[in-house]
PyMOL commands that place a pseudoatom at each C-alpha (Angstrom):
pseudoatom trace, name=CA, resn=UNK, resi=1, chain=A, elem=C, hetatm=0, pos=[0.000, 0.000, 0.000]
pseudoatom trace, name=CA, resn=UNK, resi=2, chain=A, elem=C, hetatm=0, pos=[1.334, 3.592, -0.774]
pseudoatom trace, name=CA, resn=UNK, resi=3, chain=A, elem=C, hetatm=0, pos=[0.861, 6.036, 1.671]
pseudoatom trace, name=CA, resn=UNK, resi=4, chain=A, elem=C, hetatm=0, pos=[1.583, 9.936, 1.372]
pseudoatom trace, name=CA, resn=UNK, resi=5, chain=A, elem=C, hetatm=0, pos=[1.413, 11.685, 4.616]
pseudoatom trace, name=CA, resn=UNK, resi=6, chain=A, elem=C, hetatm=0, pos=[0.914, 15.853, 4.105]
pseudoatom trace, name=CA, resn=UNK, resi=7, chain=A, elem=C, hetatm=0, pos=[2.808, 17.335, 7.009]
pseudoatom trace, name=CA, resn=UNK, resi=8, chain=A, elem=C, hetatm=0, pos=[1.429, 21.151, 7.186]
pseudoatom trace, name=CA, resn=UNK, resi=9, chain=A, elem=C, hetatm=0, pos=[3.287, 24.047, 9.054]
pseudoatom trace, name=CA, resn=UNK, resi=10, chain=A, elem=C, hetatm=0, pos=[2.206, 23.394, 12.476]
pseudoatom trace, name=CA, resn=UNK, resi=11, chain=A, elem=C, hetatm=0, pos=[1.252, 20.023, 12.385]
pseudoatom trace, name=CA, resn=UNK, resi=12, chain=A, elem=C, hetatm=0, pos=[0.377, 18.381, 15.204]
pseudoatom trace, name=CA, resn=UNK, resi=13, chain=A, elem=C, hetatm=0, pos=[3.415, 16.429, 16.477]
pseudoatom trace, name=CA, resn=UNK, resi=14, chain=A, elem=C, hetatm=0, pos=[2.015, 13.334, 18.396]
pseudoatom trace, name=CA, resn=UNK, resi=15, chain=A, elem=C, hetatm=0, pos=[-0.396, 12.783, 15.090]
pseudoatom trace, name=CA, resn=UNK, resi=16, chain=A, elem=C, hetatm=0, pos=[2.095, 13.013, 12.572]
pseudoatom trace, name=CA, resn=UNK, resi=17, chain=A, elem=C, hetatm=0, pos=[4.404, 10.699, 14.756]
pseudoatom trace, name=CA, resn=UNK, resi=18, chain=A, elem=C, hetatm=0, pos=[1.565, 8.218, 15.615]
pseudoatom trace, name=CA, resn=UNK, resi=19, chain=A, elem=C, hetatm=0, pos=[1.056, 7.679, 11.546]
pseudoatom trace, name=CA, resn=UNK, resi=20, chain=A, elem=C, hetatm=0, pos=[4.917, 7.330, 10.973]
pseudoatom trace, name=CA, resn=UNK, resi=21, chain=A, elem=C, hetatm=0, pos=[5.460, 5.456, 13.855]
pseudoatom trace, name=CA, resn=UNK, resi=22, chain=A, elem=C, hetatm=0, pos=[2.129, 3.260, 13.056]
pseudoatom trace, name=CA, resn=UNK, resi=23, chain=A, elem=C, hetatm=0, pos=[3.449, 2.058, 9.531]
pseudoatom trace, name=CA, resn=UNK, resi=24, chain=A, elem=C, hetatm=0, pos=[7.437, 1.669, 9.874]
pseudoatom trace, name=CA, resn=UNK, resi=25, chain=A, elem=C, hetatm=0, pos=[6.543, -0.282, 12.888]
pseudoatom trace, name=CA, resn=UNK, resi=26, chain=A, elem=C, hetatm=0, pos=[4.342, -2.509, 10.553]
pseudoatom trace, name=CA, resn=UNK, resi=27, chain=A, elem=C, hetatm=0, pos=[6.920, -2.224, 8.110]
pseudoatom trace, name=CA, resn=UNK, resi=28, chain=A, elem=C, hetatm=0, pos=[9.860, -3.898, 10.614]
pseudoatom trace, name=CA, resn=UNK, resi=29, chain=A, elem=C, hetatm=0, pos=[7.578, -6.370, 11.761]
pseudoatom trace, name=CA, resn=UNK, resi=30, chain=A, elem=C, hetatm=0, pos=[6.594, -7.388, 8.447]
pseudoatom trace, name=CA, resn=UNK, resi=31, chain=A, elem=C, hetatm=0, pos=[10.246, -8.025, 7.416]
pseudoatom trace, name=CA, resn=UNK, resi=32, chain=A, elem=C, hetatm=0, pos=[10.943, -9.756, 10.586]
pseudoatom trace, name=CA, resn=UNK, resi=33, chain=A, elem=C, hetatm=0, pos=[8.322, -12.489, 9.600]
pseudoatom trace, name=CA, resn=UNK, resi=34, chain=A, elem=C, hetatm=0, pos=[9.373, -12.273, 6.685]
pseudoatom trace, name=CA, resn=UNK, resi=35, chain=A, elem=C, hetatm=0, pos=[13.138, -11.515, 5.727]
pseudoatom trace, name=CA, resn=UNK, resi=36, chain=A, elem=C, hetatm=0, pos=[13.501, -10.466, 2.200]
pseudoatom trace, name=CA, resn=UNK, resi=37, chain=A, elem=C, hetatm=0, pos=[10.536, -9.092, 0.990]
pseudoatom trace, name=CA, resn=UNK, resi=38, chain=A, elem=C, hetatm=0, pos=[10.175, -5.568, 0.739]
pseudoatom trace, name=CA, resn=UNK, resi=39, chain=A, elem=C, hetatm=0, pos=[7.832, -3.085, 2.771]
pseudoatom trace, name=CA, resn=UNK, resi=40, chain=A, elem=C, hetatm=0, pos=[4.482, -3.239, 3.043]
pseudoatom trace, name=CA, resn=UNK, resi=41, chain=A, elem=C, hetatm=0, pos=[3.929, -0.075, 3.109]
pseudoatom trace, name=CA, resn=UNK, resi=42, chain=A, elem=C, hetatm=0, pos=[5.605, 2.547, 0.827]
pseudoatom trace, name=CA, resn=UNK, resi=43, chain=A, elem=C, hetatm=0, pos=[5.544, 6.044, 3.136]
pseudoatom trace, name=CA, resn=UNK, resi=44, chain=A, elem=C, hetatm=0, pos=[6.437, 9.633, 1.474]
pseudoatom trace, name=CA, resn=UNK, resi=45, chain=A, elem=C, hetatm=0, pos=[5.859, 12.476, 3.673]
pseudoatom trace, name=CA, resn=UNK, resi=46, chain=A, elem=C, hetatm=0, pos=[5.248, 15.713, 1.764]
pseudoatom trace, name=CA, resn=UNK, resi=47, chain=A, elem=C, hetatm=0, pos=[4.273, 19.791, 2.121]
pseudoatom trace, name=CA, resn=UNK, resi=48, chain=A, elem=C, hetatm=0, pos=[3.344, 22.009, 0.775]
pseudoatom trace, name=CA, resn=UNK, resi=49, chain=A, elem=C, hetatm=0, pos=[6.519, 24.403, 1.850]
pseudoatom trace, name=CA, resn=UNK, resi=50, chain=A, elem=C, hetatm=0, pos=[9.869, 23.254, 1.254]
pseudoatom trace, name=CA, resn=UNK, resi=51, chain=A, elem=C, hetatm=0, pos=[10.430, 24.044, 5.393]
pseudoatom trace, name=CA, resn=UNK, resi=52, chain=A, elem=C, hetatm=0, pos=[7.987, 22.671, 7.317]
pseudoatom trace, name=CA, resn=UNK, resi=53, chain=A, elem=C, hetatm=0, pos=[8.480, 22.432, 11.370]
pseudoatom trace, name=CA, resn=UNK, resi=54, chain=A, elem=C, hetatm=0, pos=[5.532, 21.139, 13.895]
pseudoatom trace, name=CA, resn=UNK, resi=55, chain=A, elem=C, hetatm=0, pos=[3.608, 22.800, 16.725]
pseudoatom trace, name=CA, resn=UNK, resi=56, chain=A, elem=C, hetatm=0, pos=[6.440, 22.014, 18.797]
pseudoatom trace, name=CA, resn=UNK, resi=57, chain=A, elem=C, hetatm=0, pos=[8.952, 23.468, 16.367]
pseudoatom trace, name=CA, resn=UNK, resi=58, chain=A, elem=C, hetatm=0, pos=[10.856, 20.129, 15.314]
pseudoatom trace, name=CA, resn=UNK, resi=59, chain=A, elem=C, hetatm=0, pos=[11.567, 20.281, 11.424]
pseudoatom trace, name=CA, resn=UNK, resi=60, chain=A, elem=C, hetatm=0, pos=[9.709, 17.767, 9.373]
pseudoatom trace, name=CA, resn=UNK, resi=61, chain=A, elem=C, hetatm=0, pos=[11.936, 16.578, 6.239]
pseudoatom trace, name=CA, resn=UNK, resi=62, chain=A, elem=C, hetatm=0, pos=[9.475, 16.670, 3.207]
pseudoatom trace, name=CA, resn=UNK, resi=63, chain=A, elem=C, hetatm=0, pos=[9.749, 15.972, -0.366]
pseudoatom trace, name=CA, resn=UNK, resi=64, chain=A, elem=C, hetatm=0, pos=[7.840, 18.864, -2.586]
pseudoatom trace, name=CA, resn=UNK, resi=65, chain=A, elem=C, hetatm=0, pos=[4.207, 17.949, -3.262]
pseudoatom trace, name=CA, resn=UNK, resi=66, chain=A, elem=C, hetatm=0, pos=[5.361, 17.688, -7.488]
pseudoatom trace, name=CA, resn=UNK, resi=67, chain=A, elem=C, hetatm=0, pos=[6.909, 14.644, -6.322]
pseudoatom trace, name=CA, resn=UNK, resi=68, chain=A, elem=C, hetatm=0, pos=[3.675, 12.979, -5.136]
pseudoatom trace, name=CA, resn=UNK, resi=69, chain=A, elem=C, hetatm=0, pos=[3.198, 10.118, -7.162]
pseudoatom trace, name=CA, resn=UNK, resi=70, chain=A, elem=C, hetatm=0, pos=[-0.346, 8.476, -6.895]
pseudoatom trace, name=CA, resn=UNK, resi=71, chain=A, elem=C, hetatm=0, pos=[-0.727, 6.769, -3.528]
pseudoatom trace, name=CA, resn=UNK, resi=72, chain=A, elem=C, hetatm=0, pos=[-3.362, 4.818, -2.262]
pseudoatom trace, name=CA, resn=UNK, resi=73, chain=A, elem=C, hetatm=0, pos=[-4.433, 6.676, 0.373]
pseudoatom trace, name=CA, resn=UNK, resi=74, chain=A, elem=C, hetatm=0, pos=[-3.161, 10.414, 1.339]
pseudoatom trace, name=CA, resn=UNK, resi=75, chain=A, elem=C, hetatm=0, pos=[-3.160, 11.239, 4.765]
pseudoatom trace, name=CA, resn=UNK, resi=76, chain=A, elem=C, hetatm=0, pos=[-3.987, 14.500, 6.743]
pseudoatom trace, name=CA, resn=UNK, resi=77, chain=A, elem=C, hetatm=0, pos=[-2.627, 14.327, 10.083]
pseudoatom trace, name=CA, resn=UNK, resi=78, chain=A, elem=C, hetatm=0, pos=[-4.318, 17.545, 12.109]
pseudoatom trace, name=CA, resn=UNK, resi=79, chain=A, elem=C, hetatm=0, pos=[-2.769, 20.649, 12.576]
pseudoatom trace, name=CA, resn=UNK, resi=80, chain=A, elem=C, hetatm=0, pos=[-2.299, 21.964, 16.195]
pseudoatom trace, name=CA, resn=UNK, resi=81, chain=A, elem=C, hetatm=0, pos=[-4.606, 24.615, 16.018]
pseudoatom trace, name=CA, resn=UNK, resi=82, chain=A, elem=C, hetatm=0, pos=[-6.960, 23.656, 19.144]
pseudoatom trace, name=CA, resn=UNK, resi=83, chain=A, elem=C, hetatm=0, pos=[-9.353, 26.666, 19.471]
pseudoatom trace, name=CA, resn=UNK, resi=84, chain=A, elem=C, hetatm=0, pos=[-12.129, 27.537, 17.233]
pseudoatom trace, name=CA, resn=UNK, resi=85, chain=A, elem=C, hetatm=0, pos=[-10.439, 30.810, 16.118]
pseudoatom trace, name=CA, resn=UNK, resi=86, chain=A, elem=C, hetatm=0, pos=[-7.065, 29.281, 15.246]
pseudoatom trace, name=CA, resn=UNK, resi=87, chain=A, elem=C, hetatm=0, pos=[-8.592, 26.776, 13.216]
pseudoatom trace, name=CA, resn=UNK, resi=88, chain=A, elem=C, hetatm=0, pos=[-10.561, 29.439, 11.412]
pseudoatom trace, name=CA, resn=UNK, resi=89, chain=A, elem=C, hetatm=0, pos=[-7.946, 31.689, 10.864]
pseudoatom trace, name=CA, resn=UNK, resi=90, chain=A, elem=C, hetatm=0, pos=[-5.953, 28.523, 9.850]
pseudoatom trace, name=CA, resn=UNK, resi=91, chain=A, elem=C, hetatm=0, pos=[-8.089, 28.417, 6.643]
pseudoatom trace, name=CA, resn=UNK, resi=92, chain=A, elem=C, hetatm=0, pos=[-6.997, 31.241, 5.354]
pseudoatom trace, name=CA, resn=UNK, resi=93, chain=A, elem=C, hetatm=0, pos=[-3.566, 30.403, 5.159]
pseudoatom trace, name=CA, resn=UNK, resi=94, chain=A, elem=C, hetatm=0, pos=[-1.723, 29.877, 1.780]
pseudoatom trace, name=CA, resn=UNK, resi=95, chain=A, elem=C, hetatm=0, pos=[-0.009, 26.796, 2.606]
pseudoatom trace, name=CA, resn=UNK, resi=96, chain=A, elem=C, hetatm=0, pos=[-3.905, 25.264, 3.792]
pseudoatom trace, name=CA, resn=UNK, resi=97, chain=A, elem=C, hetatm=0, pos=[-5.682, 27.215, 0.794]
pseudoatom trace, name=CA, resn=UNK, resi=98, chain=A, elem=C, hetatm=0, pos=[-3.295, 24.675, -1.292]
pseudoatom trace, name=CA, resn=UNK, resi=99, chain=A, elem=C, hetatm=0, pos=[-3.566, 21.937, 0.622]
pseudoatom trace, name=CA, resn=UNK, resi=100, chain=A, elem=C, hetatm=0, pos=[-7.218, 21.780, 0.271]
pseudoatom trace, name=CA, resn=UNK, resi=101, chain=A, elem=C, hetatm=0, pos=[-6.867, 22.502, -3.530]
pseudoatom trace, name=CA, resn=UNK, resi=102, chain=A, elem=C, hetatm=0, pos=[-4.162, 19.310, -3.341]
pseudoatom trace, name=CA, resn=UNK, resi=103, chain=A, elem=C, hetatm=0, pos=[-7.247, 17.064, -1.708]
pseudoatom trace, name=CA, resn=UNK, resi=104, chain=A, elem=C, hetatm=0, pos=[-9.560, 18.189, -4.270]
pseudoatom trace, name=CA, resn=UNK, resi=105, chain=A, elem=C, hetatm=0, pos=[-7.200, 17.261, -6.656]
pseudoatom trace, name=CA, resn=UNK, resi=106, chain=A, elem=C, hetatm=0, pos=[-6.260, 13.863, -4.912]
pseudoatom trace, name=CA, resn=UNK, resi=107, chain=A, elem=C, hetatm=0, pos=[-9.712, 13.022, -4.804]
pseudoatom trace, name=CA, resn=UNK, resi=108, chain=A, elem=C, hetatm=0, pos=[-10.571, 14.068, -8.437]
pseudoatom trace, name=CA, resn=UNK, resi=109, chain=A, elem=C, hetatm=0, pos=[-7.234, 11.455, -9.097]
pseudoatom trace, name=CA, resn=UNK, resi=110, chain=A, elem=C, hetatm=0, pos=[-9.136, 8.891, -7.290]
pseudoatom trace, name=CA, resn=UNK, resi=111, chain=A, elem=C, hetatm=0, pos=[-6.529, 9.090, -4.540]
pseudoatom trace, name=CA, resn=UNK, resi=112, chain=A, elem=C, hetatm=0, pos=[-8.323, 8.457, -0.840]
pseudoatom trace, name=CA, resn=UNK, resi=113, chain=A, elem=C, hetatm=0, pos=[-8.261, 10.900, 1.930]
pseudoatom trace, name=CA, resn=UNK, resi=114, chain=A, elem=C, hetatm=0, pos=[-7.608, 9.984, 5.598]
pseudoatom trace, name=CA, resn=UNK, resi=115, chain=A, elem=C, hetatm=0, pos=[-7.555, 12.534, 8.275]
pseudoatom trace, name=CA, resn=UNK, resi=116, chain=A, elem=C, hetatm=0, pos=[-8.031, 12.706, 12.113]
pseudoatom trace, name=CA, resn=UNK, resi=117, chain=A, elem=C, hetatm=0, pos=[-8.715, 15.150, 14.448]
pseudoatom trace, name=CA, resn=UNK, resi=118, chain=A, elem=C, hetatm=0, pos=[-9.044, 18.773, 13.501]
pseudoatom trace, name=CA, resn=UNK, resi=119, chain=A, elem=C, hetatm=0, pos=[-7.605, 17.658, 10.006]
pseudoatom trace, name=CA, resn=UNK, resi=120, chain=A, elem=C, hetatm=0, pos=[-11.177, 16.144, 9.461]
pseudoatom trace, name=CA, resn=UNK, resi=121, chain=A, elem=C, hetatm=0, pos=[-12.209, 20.514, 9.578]
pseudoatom trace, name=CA, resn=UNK, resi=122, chain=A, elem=C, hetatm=0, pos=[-9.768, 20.924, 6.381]
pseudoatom trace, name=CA, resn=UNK, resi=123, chain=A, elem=C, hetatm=0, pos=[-11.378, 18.128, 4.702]
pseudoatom trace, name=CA, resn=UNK, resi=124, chain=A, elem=C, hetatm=0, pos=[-14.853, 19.446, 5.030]
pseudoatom trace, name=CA, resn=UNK, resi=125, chain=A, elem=C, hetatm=0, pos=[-13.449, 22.968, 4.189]
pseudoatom trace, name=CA, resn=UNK, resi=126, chain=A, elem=C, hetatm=0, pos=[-12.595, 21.701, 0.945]
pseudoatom trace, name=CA, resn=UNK, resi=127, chain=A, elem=C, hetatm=0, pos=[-16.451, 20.867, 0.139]
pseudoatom trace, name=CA, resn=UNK, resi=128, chain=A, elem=C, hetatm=0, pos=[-15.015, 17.213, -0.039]
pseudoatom trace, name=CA, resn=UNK, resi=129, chain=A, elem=C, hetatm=0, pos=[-17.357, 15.432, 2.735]
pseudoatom trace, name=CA, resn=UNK, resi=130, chain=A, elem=C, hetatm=0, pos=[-20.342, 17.161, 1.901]
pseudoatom trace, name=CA, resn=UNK, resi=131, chain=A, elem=C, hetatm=0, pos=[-23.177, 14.441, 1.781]
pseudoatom trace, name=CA, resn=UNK, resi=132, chain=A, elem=C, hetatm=0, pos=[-20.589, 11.752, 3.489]
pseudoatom trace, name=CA, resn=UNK, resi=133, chain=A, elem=C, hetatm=0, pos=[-20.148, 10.729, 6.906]
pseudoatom trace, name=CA, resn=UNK, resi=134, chain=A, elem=C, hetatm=0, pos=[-17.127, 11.697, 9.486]
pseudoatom trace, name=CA, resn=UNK, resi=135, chain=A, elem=C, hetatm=0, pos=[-15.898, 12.342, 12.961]
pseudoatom trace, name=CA, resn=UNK, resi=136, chain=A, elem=C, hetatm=0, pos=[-13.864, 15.074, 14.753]
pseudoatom trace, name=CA, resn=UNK, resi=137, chain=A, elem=C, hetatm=0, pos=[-12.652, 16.003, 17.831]
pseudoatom trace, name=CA, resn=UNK, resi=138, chain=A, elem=C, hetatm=0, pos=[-14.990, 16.196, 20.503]
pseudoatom trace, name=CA, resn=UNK, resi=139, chain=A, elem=C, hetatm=0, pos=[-14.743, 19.392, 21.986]
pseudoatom trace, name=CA, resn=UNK, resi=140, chain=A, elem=C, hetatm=0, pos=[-14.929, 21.364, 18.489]
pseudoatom trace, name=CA, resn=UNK, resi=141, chain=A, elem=C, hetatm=0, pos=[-18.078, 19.244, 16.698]
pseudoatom trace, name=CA, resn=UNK, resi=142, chain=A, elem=C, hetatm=0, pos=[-20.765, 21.966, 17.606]
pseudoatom trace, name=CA, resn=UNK, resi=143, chain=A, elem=C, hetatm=0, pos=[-18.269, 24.207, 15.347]
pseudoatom trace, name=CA, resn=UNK, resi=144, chain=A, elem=C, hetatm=0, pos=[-18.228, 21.476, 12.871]
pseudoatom trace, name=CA, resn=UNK, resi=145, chain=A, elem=C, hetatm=0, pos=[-21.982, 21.254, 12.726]
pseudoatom trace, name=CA, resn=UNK, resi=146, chain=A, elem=C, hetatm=0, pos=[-22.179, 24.977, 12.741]
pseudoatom trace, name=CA, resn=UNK, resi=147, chain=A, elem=C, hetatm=0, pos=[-20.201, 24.910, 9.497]
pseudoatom trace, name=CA, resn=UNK, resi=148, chain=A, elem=C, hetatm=0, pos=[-20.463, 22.066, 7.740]
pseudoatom trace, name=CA, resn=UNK, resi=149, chain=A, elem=C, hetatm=0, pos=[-24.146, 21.128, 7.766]
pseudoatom trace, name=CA, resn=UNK, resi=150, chain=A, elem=C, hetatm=0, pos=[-23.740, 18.879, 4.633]
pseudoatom trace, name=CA, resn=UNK, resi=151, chain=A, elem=C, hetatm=0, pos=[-21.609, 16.665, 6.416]
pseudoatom trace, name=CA, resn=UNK, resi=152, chain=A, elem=C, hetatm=0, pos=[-23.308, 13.824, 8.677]
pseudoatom trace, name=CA, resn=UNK, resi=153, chain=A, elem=C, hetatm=0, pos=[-20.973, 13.986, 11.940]
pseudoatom trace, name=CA, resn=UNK, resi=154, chain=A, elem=C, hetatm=0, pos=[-20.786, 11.107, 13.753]
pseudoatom trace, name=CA, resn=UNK, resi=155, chain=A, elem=C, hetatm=0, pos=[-19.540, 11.422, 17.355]
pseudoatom trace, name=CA, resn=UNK, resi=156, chain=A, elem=C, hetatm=0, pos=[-20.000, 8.336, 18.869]
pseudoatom trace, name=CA, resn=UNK, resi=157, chain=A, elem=C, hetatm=0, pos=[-17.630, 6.599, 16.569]
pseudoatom trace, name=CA, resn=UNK, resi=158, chain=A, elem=C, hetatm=0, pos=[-13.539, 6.940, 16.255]
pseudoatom trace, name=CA, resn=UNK, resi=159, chain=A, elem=C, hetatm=0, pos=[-12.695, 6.386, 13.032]
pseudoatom trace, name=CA, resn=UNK, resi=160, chain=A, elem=C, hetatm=0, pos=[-15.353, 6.460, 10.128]
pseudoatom trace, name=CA, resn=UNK, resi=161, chain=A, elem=C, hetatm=0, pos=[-15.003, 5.507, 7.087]
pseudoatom trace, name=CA, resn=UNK, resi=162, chain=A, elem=C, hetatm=0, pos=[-17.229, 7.264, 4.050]
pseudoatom trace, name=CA, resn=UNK, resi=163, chain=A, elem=C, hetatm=0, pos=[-17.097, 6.491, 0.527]
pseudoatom trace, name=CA, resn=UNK, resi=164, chain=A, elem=C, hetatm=0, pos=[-13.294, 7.811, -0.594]
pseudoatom trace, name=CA, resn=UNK, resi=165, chain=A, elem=C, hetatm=0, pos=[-13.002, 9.385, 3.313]
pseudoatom trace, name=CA, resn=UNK, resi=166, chain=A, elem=C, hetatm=0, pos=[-11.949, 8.175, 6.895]
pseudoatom trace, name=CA, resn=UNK, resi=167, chain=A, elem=C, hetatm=0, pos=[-11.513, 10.223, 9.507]
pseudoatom trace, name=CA, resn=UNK, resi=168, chain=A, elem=C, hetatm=0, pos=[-10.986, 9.619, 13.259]
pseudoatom trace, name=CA, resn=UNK, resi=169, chain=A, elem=C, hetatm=0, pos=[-12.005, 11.630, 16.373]
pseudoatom trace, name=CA, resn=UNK, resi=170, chain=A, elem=C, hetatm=0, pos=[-9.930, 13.182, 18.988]
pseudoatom trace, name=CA, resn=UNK, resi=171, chain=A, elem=C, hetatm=0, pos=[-6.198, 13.926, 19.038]
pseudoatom trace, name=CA, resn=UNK, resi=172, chain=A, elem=C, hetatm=0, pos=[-4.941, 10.419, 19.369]
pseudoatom trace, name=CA, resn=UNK, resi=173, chain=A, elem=C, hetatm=0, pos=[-7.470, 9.166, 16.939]
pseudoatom trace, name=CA, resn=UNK, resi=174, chain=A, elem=C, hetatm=0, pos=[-4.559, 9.825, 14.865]
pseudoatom trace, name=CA, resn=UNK, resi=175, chain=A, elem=C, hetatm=0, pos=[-3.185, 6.226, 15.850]
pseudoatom trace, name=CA, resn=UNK, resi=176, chain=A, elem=C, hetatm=0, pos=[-6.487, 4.701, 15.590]
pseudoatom trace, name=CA, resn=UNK, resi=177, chain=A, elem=C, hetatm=0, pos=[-6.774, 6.109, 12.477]
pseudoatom trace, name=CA, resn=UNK, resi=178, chain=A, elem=C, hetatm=0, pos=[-3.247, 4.587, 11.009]
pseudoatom trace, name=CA, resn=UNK, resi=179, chain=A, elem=C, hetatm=0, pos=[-4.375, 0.928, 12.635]
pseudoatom trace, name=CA, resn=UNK, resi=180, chain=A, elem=C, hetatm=0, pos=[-7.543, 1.259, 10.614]
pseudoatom trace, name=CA, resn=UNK, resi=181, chain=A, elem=C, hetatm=0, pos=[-5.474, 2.065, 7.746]
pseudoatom trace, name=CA, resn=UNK, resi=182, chain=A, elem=C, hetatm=0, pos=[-3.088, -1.074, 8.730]
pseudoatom trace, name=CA, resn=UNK, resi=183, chain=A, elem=C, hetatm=0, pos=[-6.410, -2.878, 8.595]
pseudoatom trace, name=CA, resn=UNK, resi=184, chain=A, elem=C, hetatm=0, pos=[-7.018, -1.770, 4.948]
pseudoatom trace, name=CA, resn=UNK, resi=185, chain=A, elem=C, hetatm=0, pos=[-4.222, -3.527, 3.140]
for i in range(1, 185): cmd.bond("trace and resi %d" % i, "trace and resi %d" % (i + 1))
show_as sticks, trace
zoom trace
């Protein structure tokens, strides 16, 4: 399975590492049982900036977004943006104006979209889960509602998966997220 993992400026460190973490540790344990054979998972992380550092301020090495092949599934982990105004100021950055152009695009290439967290926000932002079902963090889903009324939000579930979408609630849905995704190949 080919993954590509979009890191944005001020991503969320523990759900970026939970994804990376999720599917190189699936990747040495696969070669373990058995020796040889190559990953199962083939893992790119990209940005959309050529310097991209987390909420934390650890640099993320990225390859350019032109160098996205077509992967199987793209995933968003969430930026760290954990109060309704960062998150909608958030949107009106360039870097996230193109990365929601980039999912349109993905999705219009038949690539799928995963995303966790707050990252399920950008997703419906795009106009991409209107008429589809998702999750999101807990404490933000009346703003969700509030704004995305086209999108069914289910918040009794952790991860849902929705046509060409699956996204996961809470901040360490991020790791629930990448063992439903470990489930998927």
């Amino acid at each position: 399975m080919k993954l590509t993992v979009l890191a944005l400026d001020g991503v969320f460190d523990t759900g970026l590492s939970a994804v990376l973490d999720a599917f190189t540790t699936a990747n040495d344990l696969a070669a373990m049982q058995q020796p040889g054979v190559g990953p199962h998972f083939e893992i790119d992380v990209i940005g959309m900036r050529r310097d991209v550092r987390t909420a934390l301020g650890m640099r993320v090495p990225v390859k350019p977004v032109s160098a996205m092949g077509r992967p199987d599934w793209l995933v968003v982990p969430a930026l760290a943006t954990k109060m309704p105004e960062q998150l909608v100021a958030a949107f009106a950055r360039r870097d996230v104006i193109d990365a929601m152009a980039l999912l349109r695009q993905s999705h219009t290439d038949r690539v799928k979209i995963a995303t966790a967290c707050i990252g399920t926000f950008m997703l419906a932002e795009s106009g991409l889960l209107n008429g589809q079902e998702a999750t999101t963090t807990w404490w933000l889903a009346p703003l969700f509602r509030q704004r995305y009324p086209q999108v069914r939000l289910d918040g009794a579930r952790m991860v849902v998966p929705s046509g060409d979408f699956a996204t996961a609630g809470a901040a360490m849905g991020h790791l629930d997220l990448a063992l439903w995704l470990l489930n998927q190949a």
